[in-house]
N, C-alpha and C positions, 0 to 999 in steps of 0.2 A: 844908621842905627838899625839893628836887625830887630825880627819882629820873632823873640823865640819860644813864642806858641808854637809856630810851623816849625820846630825840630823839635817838639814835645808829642810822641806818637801816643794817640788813644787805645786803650786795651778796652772795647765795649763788654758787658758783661764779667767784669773779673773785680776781686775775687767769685762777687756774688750778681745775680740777673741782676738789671738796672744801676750797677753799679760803673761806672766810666773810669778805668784806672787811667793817671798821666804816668806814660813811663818818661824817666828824666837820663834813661841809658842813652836816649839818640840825641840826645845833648851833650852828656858829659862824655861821650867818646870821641868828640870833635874837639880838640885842643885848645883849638882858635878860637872854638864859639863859647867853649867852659870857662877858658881865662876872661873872656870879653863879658859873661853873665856876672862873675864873681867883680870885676872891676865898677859893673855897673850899680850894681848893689852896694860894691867900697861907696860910690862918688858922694855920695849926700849924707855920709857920715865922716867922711878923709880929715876934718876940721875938728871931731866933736874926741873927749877924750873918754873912751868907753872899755870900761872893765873888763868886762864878759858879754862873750856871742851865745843865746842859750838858742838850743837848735831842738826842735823837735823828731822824735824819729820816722820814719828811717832816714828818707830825705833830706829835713833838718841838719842832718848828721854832716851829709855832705856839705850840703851849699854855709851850712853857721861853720864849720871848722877852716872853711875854706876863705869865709871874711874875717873870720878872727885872727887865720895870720896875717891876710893882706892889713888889718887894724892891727896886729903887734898886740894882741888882748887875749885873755882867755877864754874856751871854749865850753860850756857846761850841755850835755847832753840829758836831755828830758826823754824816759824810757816810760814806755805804758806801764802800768800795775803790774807788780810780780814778775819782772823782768830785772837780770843784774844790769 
């Protein structure tokens, strides 16, 4: 079982000083480790019969669209204020 902190690279100071961004690009460009994150995520719902993956943005976006197919469910994206 991979530990996948260590493919989440920290961007120190960004946007703003004190701020610690995670980037989640040196994850999801590794095929093998993106399918094995979204699987790991499937496993403790695989049983449960669930409507809707509501995913927050940006990242949200990705990783909830990406369980809601493996669940066969719908996907509902939550955009900050004043955003289409």
């Amino acid at each position: 079982m991979k530990n996948f902190a260590s493919y989440i690279r920290n961007v120190p100071d960004f946007p703003v000083k004190g701020i610690q961004f995670k980037d989640i690009t040196t994850l999801l460009k590794n095929g093998e480790l993106f399918a094995e994150a979204v699987d790991r995520m499937y496993e403790p719902f695989r049983e449960e019969e669930i409507d809707k993956i509501v995913g927050i943005e940006a990242r949200g976006f990705i990783l909830g669209s990406a369980l809601a197919y493996k669940l066969n469910c719908g996907f509902i994206p939550i955009r900050k204020p004043g955003k289409l």
